[in-house]
OpenMM code with the backbone's topology and positions (N, CA, C; nanometers):
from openmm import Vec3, app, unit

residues = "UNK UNK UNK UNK UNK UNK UNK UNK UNK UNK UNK UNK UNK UNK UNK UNK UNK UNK UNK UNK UNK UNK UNK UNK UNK UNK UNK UNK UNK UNK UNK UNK UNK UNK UNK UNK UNK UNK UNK UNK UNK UNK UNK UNK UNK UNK UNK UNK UNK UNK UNK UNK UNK UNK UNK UNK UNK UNK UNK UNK UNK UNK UNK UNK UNK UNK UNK UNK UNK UNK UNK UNK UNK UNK UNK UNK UNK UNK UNK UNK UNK UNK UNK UNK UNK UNK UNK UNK UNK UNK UNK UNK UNK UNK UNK UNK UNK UNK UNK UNK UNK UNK UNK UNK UNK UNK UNK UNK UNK UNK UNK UNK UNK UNK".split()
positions = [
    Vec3(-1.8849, -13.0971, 12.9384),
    Vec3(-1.8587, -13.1045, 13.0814),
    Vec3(-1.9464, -13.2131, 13.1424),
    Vec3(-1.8748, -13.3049, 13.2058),
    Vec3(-1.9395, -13.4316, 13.2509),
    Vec3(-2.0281, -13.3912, 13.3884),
    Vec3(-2.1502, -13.4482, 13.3818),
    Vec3(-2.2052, -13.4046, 13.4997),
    Vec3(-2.1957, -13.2597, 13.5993),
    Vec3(-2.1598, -13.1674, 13.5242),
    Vec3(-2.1877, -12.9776, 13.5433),
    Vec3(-2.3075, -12.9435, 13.4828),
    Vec3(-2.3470, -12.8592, 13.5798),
    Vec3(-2.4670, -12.7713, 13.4882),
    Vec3(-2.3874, -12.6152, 13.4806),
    Vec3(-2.4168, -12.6274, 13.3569),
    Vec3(-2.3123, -12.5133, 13.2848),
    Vec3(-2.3455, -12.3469, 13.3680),
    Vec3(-2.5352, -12.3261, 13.3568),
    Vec3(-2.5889, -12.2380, 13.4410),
    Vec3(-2.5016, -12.2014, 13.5969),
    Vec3(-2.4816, -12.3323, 13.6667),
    Vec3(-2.4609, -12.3252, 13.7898),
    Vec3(-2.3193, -12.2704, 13.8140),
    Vec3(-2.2382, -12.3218, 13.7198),
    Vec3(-2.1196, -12.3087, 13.6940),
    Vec3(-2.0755, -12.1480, 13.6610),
    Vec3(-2.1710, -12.0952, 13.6138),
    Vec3(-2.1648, -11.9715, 13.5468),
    Vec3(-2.2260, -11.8679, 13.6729),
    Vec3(-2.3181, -11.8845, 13.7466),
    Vec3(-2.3104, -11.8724, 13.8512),
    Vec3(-2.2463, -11.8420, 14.0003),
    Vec3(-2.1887, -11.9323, 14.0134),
    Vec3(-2.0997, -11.9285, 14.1234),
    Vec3(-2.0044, -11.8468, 14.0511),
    Vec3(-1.9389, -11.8462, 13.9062),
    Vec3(-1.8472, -11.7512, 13.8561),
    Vec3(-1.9265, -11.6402, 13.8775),
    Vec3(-2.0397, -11.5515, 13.8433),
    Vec3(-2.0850, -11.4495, 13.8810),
    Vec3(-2.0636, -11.3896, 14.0046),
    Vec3(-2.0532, -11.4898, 14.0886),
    Vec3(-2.0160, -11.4358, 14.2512),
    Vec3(-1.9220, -11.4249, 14.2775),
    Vec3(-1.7969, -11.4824, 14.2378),
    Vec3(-1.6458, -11.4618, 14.2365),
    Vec3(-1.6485, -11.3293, 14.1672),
    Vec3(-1.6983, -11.2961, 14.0597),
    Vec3(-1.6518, -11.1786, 14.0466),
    Vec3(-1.6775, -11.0566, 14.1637),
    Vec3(-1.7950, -11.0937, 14.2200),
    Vec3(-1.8595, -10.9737, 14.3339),
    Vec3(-1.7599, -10.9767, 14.4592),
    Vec3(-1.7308, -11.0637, 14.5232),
    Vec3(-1.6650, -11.0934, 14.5820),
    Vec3(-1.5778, -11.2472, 14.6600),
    Vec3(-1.4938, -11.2687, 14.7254),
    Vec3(-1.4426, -11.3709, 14.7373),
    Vec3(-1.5894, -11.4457, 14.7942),
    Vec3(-1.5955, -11.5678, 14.7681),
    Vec3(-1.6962, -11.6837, 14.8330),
    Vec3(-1.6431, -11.8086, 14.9322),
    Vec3(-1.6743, -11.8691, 15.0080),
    Vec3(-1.5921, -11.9739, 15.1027),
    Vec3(-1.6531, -12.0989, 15.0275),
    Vec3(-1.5537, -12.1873, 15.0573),
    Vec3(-1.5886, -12.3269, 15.0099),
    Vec3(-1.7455, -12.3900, 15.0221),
    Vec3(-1.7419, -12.3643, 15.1806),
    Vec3(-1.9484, -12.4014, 15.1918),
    Vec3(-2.0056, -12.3167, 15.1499),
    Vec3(-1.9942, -12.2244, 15.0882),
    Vec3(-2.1083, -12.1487, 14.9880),
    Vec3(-2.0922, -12.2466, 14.8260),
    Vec3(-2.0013, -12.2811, 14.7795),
    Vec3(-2.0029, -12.3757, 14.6696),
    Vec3(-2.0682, -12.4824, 14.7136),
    Vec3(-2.0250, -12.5808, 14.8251),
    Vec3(-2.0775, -12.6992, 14.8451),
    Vec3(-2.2043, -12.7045, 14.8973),
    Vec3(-2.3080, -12.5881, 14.8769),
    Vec3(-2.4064, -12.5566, 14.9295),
    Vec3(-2.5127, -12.5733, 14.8126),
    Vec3(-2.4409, -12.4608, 14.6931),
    Vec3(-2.4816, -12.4435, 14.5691),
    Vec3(-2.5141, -12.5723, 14.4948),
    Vec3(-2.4137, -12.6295, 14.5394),
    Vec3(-2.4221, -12.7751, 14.4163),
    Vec3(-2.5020, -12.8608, 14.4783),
    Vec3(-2.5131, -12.8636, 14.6339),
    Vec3(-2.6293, -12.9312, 14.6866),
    Vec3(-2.7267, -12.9013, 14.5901),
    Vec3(-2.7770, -12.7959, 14.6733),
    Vec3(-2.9200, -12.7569, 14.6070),
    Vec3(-2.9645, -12.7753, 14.5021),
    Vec3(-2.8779, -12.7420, 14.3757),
    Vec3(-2.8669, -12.7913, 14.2611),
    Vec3(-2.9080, -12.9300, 14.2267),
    Vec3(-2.8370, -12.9895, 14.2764),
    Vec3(-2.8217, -13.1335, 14.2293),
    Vec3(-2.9262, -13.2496, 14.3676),
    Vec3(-2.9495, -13.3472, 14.2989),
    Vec3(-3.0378, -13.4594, 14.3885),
    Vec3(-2.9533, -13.4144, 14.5296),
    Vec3(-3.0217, -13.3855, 14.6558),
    Vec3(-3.0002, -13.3900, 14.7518),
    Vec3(-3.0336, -13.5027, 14.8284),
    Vec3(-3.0778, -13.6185, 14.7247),
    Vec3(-3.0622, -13.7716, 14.7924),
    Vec3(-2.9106, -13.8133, 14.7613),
    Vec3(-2.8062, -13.7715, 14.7382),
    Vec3(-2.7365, -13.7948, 14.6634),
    Vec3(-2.6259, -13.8895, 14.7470),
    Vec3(-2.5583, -13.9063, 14.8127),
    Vec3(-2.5089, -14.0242, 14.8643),
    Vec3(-2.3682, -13.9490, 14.8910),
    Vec3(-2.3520, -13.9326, 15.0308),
    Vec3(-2.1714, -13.8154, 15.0416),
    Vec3(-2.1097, -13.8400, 14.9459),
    Vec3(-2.0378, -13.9548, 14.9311),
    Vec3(-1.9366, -13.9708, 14.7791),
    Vec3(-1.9880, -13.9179, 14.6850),
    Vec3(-2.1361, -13.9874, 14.6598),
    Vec3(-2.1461, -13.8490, 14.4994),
    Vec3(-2.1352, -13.7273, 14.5094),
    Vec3(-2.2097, -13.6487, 14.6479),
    Vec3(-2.2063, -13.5493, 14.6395),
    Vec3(-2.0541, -13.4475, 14.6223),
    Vec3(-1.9497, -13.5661, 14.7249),
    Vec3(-1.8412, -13.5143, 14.7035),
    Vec3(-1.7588, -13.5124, 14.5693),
    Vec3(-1.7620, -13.5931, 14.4941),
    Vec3(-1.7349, -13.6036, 14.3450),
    Vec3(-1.8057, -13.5265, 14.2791),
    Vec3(-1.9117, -13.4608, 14.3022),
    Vec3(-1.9988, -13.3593, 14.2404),
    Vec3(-1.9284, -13.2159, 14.2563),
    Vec3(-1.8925, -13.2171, 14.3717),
    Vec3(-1.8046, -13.0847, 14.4287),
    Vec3(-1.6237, -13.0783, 14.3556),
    Vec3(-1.5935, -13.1709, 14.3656),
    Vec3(-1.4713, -13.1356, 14.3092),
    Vec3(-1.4622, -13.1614, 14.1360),
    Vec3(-1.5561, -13.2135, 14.0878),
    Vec3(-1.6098, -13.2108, 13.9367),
    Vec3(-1.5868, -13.0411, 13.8878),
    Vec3(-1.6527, -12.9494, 13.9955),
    Vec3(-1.7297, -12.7710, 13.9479),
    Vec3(-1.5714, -12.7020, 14.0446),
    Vec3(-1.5318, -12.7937, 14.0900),
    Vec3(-1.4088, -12.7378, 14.1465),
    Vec3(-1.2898, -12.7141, 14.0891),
    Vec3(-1.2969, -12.8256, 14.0080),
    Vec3(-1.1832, -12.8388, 13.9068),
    Vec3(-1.2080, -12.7747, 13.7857),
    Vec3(-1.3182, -12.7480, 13.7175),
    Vec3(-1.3511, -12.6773, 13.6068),
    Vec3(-1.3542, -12.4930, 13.6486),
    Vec3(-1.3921, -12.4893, 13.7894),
    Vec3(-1.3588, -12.3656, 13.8197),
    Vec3(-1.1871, -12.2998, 13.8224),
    Vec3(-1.1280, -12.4151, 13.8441),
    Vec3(-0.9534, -12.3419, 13.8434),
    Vec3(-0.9209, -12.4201, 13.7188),
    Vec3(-1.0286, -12.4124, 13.6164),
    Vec3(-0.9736, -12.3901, 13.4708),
    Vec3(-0.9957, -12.2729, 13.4411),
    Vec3(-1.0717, -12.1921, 13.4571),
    Vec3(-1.1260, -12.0569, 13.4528),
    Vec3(-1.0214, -11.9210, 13.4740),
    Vec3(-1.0079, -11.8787, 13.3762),
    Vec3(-0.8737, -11.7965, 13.4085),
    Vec3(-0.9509, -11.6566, 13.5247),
    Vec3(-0.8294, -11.6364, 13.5927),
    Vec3(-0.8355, -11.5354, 13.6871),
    Vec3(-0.8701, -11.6352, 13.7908),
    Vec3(-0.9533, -11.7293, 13.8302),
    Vec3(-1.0131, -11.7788, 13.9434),
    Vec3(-0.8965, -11.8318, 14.0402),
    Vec3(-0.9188, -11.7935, 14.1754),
    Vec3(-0.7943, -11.7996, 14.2570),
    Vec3(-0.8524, -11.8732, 14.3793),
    Vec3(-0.7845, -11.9569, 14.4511),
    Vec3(-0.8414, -12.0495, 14.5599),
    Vec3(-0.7011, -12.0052, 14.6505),
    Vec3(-0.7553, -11.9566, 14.8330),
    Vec3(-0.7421, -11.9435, 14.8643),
    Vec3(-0.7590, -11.9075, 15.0293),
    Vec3(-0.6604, -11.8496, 15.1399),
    Vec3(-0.7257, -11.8505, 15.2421),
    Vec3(-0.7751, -11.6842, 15.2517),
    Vec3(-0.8834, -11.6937, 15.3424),
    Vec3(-0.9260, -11.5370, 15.4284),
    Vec3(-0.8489, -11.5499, 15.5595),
    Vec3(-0.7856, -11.4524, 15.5449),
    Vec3(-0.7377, -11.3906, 15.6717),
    Vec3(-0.7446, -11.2708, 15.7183),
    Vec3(-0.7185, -11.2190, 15.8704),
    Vec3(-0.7145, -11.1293, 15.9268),
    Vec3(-0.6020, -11.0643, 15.9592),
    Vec3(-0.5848, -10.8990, 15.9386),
    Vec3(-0.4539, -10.8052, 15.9486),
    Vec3(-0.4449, -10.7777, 16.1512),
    Vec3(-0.3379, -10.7143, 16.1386),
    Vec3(-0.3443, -10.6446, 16.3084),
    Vec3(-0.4697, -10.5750, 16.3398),
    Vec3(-0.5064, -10.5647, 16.2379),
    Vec3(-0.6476, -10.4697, 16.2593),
    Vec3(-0.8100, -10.5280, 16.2527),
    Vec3(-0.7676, -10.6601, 16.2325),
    Vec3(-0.9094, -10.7386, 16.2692),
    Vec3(-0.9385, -10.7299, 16.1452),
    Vec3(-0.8767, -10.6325, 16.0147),
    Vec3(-0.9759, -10.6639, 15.8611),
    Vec3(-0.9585, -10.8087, 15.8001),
    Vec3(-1.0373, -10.8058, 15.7331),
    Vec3(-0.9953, -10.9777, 15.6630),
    Vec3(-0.9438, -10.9225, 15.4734),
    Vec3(-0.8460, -10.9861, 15.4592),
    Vec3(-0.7952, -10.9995, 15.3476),
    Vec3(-0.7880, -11.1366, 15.2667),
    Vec3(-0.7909, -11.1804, 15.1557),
    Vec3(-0.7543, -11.2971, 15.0605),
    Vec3(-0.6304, -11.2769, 15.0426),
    Vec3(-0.5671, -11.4151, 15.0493),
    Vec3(-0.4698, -11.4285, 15.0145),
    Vec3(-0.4626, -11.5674, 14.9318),
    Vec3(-0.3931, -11.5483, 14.8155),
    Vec3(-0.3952, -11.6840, 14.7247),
    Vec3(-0.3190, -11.7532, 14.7583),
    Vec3(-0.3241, -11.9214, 14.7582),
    Vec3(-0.2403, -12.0232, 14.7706),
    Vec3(-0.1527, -12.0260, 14.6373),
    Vec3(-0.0091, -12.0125, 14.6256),
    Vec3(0.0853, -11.9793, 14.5350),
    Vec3(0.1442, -12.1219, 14.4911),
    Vec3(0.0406, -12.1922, 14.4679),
    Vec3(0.0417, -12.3835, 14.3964),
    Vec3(-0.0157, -12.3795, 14.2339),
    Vec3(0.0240, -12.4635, 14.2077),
    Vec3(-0.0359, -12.5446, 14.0957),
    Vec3(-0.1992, -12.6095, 14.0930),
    Vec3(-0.2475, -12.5851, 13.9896),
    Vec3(-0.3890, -12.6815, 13.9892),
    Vec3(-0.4230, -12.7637, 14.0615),
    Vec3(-0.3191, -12.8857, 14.0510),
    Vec3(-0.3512, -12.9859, 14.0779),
    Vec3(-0.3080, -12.9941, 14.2279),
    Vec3(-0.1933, -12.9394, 14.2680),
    Vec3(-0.1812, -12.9130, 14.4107),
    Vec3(-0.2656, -12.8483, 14.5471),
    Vec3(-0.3816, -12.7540, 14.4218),
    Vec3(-0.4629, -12.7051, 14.4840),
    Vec3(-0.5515, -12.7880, 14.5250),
    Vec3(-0.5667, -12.9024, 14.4297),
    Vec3(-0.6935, -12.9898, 14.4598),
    Vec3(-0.6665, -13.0592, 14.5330),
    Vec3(-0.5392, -13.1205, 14.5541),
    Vec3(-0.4971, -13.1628, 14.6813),
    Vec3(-0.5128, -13.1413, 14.7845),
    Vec3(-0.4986, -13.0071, 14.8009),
    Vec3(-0.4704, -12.9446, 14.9442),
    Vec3(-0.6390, -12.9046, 14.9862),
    Vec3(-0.7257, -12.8916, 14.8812),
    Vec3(-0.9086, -12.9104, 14.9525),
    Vec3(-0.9185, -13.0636, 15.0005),
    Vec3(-0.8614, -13.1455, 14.8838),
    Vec3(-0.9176, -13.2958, 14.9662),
    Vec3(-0.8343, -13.3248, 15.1214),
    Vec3(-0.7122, -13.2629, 15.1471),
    Vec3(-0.6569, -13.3059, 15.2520),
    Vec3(-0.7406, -13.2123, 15.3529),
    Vec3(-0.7910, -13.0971, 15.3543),
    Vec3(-0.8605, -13.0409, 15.4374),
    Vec3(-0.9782, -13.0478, 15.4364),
    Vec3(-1.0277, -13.1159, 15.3108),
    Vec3(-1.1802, -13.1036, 15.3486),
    Vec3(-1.2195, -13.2854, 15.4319),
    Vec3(-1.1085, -13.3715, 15.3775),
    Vec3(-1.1126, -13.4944, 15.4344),
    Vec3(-1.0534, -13.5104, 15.6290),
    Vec3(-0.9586, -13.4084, 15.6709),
    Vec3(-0.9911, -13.4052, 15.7849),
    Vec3(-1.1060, -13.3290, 15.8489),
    Vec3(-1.2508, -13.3497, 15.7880),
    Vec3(-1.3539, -13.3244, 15.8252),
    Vec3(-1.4509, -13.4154, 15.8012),
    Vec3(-1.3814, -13.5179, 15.7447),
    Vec3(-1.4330, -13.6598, 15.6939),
    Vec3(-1.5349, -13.6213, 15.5794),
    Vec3(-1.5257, -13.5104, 15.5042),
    Vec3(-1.5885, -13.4854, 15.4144),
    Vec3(-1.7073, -13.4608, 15.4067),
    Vec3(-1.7611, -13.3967, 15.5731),
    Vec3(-1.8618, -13.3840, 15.6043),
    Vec3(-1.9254, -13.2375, 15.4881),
    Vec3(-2.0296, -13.1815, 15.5909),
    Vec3(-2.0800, -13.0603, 15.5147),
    Vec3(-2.0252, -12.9465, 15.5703),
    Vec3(-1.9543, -12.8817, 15.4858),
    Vec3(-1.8804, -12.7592, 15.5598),
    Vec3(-1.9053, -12.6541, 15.6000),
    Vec3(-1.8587, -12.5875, 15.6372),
    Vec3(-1.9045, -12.4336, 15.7850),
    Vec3(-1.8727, -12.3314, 15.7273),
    Vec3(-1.9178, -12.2388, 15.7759),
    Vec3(-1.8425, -12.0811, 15.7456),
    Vec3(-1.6512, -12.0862, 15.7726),
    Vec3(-1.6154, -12.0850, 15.6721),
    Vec3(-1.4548, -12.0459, 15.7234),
    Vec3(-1.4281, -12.1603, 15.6781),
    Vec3(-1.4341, -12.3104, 15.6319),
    Vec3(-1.4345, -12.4558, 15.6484),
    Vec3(-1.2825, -12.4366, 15.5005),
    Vec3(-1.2103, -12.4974, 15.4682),
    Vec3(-1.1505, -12.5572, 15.4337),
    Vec3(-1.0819, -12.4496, 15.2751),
    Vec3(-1.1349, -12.3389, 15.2089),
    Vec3(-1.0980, -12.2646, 15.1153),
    Vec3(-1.1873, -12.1490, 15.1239),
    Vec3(-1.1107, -12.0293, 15.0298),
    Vec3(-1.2273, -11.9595, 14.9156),
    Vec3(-1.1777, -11.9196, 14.8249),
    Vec3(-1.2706, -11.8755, 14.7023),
    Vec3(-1.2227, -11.8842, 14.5667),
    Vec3(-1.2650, -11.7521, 14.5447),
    Vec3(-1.1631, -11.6589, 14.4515),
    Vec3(-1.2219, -11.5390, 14.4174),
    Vec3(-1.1399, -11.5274, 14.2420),
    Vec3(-1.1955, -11.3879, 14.1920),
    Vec3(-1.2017, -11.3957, 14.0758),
    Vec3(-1.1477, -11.2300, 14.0441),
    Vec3(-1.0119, -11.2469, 13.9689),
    Vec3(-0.9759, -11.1355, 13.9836),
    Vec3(-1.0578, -11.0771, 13.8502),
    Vec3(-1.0394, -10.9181, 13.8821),
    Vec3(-1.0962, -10.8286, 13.7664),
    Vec3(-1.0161, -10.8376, 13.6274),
    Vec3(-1.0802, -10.8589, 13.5317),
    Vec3(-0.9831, -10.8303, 13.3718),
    Vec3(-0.9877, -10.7404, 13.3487),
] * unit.nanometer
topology = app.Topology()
chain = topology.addChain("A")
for resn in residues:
    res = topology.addResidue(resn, chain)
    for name in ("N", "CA", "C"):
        topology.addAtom(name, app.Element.getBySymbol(name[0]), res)
């Protein structure tokens, strides 16, 4: 795995299993992780590097949180392809100019039970 730290990787999978996580909790992780001199483009190529190896990961599901009539929040999976998925973070995370993302910001990824 090119530029992953396998630990970190294994990681953030630990938390998918506990429960769903939002996109800025990943792009948070890999900060910290990694040189935080790091230059937006790298950092952003750093993020979709652990992004893409994560929806190799069987069970791992990218998706939105939403809310019922009742104010609960539920996951719901985006019903795409891999590669469509990765699409659809860069088109949303780029109308944010690829800044650093928020609570709620652009996905979340969860990990169903085997």
């Amino acid at each position: 795995m090119k530029n992953i730290d396998s630990e970190l990787l294994n990681e953030i999978v630990r938390n998918l299993e506990i429960d769903y996580i939002g996109f800025w909790i990943i792009y948070s992780m890999i900060k910290k992780a990694h040189n935080t001199e790091d230059s937006k483009e790298t950092l952003v190529y750093k993020v979709f590097l652990y992004i893409n190896e994560l929806l190799e990961i069987d069970n791992v599901l990218i998706g939105d949180l939403l809310k019922d009539n009742e104010d609960q929040s539920f996951f719901k999976s985006w019903k795409i392809l891999k590669n469509e998925s990765i699409l659809a973070i860069i088109q949303r995370w780029s109308l944010m100019n690829f800044e650093e993302p928020n609570i709620g910001d652009v996905c979340y990824f969860t990990k169903l039970k085997n």
